[in-house]
C-alpha positions as CSV (number, residue, x, y, z in Angstrom):
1,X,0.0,0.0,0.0
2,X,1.5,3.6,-0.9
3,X,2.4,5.8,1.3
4,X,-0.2,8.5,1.2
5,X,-2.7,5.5,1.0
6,X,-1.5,4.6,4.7
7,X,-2.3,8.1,5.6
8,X,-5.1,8.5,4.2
9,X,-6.7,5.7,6.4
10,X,-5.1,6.5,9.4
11,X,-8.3,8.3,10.8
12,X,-11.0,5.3,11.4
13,X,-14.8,5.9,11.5
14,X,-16.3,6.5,15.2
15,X,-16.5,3.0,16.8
16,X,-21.0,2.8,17.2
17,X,-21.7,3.9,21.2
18,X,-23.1,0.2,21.3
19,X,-19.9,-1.1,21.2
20,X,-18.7,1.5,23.9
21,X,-20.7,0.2,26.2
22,X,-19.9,-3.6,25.7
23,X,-16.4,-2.7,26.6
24,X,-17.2,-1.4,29.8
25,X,-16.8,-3.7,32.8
26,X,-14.6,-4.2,35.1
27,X,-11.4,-7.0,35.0
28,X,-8.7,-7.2,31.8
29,X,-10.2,-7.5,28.6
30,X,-9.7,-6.9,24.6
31,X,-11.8,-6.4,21.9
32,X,-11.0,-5.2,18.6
33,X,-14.2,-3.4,16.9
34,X,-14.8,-3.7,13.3
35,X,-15.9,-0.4,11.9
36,X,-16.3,0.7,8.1
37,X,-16.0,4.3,6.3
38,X,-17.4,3.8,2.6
39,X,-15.6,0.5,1.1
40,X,-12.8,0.2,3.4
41,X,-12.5,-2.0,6.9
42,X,-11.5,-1.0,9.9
43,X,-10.3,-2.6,13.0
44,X,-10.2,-1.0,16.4
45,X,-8.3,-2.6,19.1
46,X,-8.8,-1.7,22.8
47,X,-8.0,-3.0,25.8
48,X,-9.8,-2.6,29.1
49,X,-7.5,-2.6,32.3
50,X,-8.3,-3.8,35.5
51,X,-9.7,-1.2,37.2
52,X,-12.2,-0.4,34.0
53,X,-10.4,1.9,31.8
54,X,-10.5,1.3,28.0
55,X,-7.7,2.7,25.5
56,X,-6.9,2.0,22.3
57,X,-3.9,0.5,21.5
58,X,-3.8,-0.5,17.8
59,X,-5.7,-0.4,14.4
60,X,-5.7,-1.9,10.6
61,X,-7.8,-0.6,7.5
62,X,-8.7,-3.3,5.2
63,X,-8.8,-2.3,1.7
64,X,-8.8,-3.8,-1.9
65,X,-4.8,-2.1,-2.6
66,X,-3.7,-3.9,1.1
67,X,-3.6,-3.8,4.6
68,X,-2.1,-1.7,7.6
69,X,-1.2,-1.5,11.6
70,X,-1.3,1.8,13.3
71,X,0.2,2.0,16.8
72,X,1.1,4.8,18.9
73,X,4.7,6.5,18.5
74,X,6.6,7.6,21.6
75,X,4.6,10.7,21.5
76,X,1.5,8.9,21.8
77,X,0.6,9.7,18.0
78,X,-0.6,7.0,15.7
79,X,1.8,6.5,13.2
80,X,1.9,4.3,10.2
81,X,3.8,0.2,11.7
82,X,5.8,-1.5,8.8
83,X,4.7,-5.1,10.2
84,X,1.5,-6.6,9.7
85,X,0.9,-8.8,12.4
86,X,-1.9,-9.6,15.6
87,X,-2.5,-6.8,17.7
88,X,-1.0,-6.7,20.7
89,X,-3.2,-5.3,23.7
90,X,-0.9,-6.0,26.6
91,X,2.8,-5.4,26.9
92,X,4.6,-7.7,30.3
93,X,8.2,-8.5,30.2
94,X,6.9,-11.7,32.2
95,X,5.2,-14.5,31.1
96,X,1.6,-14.8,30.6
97,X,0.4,-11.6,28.7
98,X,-3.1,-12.3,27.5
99,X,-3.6,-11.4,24.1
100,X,-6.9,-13.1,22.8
101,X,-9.8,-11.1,22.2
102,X,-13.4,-10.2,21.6
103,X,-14.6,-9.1,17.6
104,X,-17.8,-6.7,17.8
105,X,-19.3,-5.4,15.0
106,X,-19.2,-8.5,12.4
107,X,-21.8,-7.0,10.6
108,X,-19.3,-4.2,9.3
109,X,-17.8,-6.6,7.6
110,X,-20.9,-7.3,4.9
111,X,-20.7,-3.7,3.0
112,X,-17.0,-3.6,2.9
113,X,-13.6,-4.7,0.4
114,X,-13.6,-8.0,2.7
115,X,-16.8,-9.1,2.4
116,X,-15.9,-12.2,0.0
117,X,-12.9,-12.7,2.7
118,X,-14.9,-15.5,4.2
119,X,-13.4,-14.2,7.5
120,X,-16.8,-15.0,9.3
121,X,-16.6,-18.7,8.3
122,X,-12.9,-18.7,9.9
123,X,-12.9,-20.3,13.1
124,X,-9.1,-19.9,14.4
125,X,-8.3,-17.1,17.2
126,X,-6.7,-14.5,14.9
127,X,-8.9,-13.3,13.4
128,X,-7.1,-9.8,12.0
129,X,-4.6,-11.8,10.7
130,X,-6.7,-13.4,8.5
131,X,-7.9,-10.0,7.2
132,X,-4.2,-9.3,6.8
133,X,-3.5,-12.5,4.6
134,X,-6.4,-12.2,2.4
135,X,-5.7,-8.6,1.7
136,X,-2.3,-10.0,0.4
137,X,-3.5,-13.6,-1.0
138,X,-7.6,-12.6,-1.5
139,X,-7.6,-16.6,-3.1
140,X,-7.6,-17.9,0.9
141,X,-11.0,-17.4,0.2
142,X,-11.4,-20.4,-2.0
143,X,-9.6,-22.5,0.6
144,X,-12.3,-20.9,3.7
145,X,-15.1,-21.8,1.6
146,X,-14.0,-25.2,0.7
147,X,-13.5,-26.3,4.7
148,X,-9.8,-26.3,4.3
149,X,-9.4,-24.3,7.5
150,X,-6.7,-27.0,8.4
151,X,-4.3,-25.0,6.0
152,X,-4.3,-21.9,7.9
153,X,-1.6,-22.7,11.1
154,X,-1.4,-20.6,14.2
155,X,1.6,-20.3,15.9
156,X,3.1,-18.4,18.5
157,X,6.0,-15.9,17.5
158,X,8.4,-13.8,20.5
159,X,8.1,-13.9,23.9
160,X,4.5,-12.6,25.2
161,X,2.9,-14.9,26.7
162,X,2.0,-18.5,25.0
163,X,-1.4,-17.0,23.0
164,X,-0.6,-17.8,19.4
165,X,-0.2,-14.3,17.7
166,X,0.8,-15.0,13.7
167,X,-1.1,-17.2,11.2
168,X,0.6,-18.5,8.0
169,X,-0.5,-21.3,5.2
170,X,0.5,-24.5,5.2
171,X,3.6,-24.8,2.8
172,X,1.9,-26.9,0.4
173,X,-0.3,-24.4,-0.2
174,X,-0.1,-22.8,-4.1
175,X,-1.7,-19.2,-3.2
176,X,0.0,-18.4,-6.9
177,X,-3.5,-20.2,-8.3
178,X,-6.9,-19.7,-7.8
179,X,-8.0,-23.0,-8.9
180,X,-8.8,-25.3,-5.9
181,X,-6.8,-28.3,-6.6
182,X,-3.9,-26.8,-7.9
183,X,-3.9,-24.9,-4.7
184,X,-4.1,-27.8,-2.4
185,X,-2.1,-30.0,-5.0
186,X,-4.8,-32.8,-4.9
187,X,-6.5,-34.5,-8.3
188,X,-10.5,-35.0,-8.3
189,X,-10.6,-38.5,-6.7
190,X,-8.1,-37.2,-3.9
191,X,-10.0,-34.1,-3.6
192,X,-13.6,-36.3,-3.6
193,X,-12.0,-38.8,-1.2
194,X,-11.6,-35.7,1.5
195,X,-15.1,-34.7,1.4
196,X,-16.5,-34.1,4.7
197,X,-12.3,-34.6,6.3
198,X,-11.0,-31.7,4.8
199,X,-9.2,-31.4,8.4
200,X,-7.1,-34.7,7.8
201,X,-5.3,-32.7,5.1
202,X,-1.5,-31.7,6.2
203,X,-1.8,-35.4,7.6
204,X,-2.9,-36.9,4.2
205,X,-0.2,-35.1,2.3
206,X,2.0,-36.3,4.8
207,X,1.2,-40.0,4.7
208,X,0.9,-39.7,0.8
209,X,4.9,-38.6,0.6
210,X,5.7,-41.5,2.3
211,X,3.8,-44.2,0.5
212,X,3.4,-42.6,-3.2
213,X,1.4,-45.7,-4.6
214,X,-1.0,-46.0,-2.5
215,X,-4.8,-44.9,-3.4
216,X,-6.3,-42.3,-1.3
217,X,-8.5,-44.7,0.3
218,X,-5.8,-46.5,1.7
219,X,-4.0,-43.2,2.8
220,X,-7.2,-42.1,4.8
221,X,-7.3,-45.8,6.1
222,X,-3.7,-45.4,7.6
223,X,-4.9,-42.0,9.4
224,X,-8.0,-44.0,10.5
225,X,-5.8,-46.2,12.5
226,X,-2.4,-44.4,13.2
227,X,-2.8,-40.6,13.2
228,X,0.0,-38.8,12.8
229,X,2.0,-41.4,14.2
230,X,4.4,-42.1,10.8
231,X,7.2,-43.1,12.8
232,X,5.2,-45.7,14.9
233,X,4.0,-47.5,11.2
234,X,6.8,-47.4,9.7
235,X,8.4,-49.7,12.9
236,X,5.5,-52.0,12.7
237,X,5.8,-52.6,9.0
238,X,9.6,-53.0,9.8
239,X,9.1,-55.5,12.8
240,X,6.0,-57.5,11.3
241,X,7.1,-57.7,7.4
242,X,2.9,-56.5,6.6
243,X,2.3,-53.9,4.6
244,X,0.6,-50.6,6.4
245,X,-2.8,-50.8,4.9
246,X,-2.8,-54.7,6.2
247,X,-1.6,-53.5,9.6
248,X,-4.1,-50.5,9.1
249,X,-7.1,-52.2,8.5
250,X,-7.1,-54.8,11.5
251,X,-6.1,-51.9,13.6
252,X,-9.7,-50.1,12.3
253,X,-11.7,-53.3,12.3
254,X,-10.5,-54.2,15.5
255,X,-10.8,-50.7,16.6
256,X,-7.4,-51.2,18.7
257,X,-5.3,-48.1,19.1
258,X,-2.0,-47.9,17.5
259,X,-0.3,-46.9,21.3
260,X,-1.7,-50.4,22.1
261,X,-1.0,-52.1,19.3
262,X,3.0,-50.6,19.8
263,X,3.2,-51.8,23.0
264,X,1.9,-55.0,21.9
265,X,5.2,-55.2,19.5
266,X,7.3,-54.0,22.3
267,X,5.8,-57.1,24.4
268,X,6.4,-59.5,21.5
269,X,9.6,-58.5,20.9
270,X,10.7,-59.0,24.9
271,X,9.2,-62.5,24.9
272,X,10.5,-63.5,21.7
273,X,7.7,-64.0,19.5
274,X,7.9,-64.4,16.3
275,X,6.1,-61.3,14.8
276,X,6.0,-62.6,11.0
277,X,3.7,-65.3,12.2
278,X,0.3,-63.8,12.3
279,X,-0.5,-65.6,15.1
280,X,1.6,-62.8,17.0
281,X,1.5,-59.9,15.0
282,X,-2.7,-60.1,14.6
283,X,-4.0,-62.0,17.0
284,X,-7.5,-62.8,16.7
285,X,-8.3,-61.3,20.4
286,X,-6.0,-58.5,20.8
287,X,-7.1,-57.8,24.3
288,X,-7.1,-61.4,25.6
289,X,-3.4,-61.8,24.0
290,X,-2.2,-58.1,25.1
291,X,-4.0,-58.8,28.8
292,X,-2.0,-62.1,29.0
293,X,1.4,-60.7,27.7
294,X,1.8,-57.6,30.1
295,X,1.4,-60.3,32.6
296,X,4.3,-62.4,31.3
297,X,6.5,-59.0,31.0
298,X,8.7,-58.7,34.2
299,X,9.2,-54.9,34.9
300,X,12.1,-54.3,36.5
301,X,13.6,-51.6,38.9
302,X,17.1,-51.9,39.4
303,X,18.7,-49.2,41.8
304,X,19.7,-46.5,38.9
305,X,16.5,-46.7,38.4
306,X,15.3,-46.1,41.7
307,X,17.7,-43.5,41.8
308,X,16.3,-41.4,38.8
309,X,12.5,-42.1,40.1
310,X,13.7,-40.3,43.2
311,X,15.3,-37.5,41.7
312,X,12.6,-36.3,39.5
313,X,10.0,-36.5,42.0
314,X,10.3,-33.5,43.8
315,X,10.4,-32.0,40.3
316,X,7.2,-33.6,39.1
317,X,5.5,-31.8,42.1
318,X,4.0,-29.0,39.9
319,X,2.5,-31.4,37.5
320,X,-0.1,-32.4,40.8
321,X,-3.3,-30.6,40.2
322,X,-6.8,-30.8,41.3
323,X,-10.3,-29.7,39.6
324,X,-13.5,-30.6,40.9
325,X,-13.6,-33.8,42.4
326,X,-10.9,-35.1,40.1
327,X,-7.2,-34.6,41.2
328,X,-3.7,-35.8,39.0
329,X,-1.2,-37.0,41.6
330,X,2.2,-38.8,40.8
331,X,3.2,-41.8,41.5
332,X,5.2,-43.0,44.7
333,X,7.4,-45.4,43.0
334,X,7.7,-47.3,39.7
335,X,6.1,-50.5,41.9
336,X,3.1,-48.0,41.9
337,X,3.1,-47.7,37.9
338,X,3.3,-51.6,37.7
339,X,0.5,-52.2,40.4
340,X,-1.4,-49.4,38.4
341,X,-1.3,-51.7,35.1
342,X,-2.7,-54.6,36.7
343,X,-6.0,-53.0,38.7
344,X,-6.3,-51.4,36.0
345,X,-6.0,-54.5,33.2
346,X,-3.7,-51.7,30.6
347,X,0.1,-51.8,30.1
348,X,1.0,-49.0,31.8
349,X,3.7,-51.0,33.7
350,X,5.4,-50.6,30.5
351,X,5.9,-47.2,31.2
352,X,8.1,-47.4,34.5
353,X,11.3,-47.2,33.1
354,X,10.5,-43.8,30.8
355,X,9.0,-42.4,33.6
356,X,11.6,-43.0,36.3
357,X,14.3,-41.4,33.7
358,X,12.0,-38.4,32.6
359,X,11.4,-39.5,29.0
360,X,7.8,-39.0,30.0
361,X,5.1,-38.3,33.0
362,X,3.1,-40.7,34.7
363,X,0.3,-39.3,36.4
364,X,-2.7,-41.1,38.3
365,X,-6.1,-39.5,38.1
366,X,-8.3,-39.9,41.4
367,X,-11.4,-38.5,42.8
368,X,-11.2,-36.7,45.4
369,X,-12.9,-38.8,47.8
370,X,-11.0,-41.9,47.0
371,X,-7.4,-41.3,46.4
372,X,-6.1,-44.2,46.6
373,X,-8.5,-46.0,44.5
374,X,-7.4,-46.3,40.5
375,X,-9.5,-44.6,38.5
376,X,-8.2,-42.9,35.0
377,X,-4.3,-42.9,34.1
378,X,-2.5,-40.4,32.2
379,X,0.4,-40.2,30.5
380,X,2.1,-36.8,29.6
381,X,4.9,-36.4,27.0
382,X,8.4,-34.4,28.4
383,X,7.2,-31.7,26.7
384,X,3.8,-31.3,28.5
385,X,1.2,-32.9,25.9
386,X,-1.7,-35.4,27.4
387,X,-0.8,-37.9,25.2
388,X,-3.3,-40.6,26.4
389,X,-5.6,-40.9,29.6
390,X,-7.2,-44.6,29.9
391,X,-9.7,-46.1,31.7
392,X,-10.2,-49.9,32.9
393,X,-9.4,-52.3,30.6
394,X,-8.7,-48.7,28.1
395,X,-12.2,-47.7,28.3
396,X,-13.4,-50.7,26.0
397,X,-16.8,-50.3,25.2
398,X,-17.6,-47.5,27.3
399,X,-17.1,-43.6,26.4
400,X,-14.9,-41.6,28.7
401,X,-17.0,-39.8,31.0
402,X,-17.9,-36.1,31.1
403,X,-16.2,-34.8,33.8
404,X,-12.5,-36.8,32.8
405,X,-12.6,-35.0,29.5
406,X,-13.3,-31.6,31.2
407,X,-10.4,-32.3,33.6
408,X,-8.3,-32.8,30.3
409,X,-8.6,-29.6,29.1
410,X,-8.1,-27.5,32.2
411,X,-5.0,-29.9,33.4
412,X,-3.5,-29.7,29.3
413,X,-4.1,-25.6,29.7
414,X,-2.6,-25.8,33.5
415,X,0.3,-28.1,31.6
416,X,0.9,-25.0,28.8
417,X,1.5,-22.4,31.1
418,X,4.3,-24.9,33.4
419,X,6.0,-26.0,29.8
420,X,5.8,-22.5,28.6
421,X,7.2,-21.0,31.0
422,X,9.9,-23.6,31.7
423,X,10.9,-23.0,27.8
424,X,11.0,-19.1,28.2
425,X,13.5,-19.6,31.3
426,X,15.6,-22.4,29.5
């Protein structure tokens, strides 16, 4: 955008007393107002303070010849910003600056240049910065419109706070076409085979680099049954001698989960079994033959790693959390882990070792009232992710109840802000 452009836009429209209002209240808070002066957008960003005051602290005009961010200059003037990027409401030189906000006024957006932007049908947090990129790529549009919201990645960028403030496309992205499956790189049956799963696509592509011949049925099928996990197929292939889509498709008619079928080959592999004999690699009752195989598996805890256990549990003591009537405590000793397996009928025993060294987290979920009783069991990457939380007997037919999922997501947010932090202090 030229330079008399940018200050010719510099002075927004009056932001409707409406709006006003909404932003009164007490506690922090942002909201960026969209507000529109003939054809062009504009986006007002405020943020309330604690005690009730509202400023503004940013703004961006939206128009068909680009995009722009206004801030305030030393002297407090607005001035013209060279980056276009999220607004940012809140400056700490800590950690945990809020920057997520409130949009008022979509309606603004229907009589202006962005009103084929699709940005209503966007359902990520950064919301301006989707403005921003279609004013520079207006054939994201397509993409929106198509449910290929999966191509758009949020990710965090410099130090405030662990809110993701920048947005880019996926790399596989052609944004040099507007034709559909040129952008996305996909023929018609690909593109037909995706209806309705449009979000499986960066794992697709993905899956479809590493095994080129396969049809895009049997791509989907090795999502179906092993995620993202590439790495995990690619050793069962190599320890079994079956294809994937074989592997794949008793792991979906089954409907065994690839951790379990893993540790199955772990278990094999410890007893000796033969994995290129069927018998072992698909047995016809998975649980029956994984049930009877952690039995047989002797965990061991030799002194270093006794040693280990005991050094990093004073430093698990932050991962301990309680919501509700739900509380995560850690285990007291790998013995603990292994007695946890067996109530329980999983293979979490399996585990003791990682967890003793720090590979990963342990971490027993209890109600409140009986703490001592087993009730859900969860295990937590090194970096912080709830990778799995099972169940007796891994939940089989029966869904995971209400209140366990909603512990989930407050203990992974409660996880975020440890893991964060400990990455800004590293």
């Amino acid at each position: 955008m030229r330079k008399e452009r940018k200050l010719e836009l510099m002075i927004p429209p009056e932001v409707p007393q409406k709006y006003m209002d909404k932003m009164q209240g007490k506690y922090a808070a942002n909201f960026v107002v969209l507000v529109t002066s003939g054809h062009e957008l504009f986006a007002r960003c405020f943020h309330r303070y604690s005690k009730g005051d509202v400023r503004e602290v940013q703004r961006y005009a939206f128009a068909k010849d680009g995009a722009v961010r206004y801030g305030r200059d030393e002297r407090d003037k607005w001035v013209a910003r060279t980056e276009l990027r999220e607004p940012v409401f809140y400056y700490t030189h800590g950690y945990g600056a809020d920057n997520s906000y409130t949009v008022l006024g979509w309606e603004a957006v229907v009589g202006s240049d962005m009103k084929y932007s699709e940005v209503t049908a966007y359902t990520g947090r950064l919301i301006v910065s989707y403005l921003c990129l279609y004013c520079r790529h207006p054939n994201i549009e397509y993409l929106t419109k198509a449910g290929y919201l999966c191509a758009f990645e949020e990710y965090v960028r410099g130090y405030w706070g662990y809110y993701p403030n920048a947005l880019r496309v996926d790399g596989r992205i052609n944004l040099k076409t507007n034709n559909l499956l040129k952008m996305l790189g996909l023929n018609r049956t690909e593109f037909k085979a995706l209806a309705g799963r449009e979000q499986l696509y960066p794992t697709y592509m993905i899956w479809r680099d590493r095994f080129p011949k396969l049809s895009p049925d049997d791509l989907i099928l090795l999502y179906d049954a092993f995620g993202s996990d590439f790495t995990g197929a690619e050793r069962t292939v190599y320890h079994t001698g079956l294809t994937a889509v074989r592997i794949a498709k008793y792991l979906v008619d089954k409907d065994i989960r690839c951790y379990d079928y893993e540790d199955h080959i772990k278990q094999c592999l410890s007893l000796g079994y033969d994995l290129h004999d069927t018998a072992y690699s698909l047995p016809h009752d998975f649980y029956a033959f994984h049930q009877r195989s952690s039995a047989m598996v002797k965990y061991n805890t030799d002194k270093l790693m006794d040693e280990a256990f005991a050094e990093n549990y004073d430093k698990r003591k932050v991962l301990e959390y309680r919501m509700g009537n739900l509380i995560a405590i850690q285990p007291s000793s790998c013995d603990d882990i292994i007695r946890e397996g067996r109530e329980q009928k999983h293979c979490v025993g399996g585990y003791a070792e990682r967890h003793a060294y720090g590979k990963l987290h342990i971490m027993f979920i209890r109600k409140v009232s009986e703490p001592d009783k087993p009730y859900y069991t969860m295990e937590v990457s090194a970096d912080g992710r709830i990778v799995q939380c099972r169940g007796y007997c891994n939940d089989r037919g029966k869904d995971k109840p209400l209140t366990v999922l909603a512990f989930e997501k407050e203990y992974q947010a409660y996880l975020d802000e440890i893991f964060n932090k400990r990455r800004k202090t590293a």
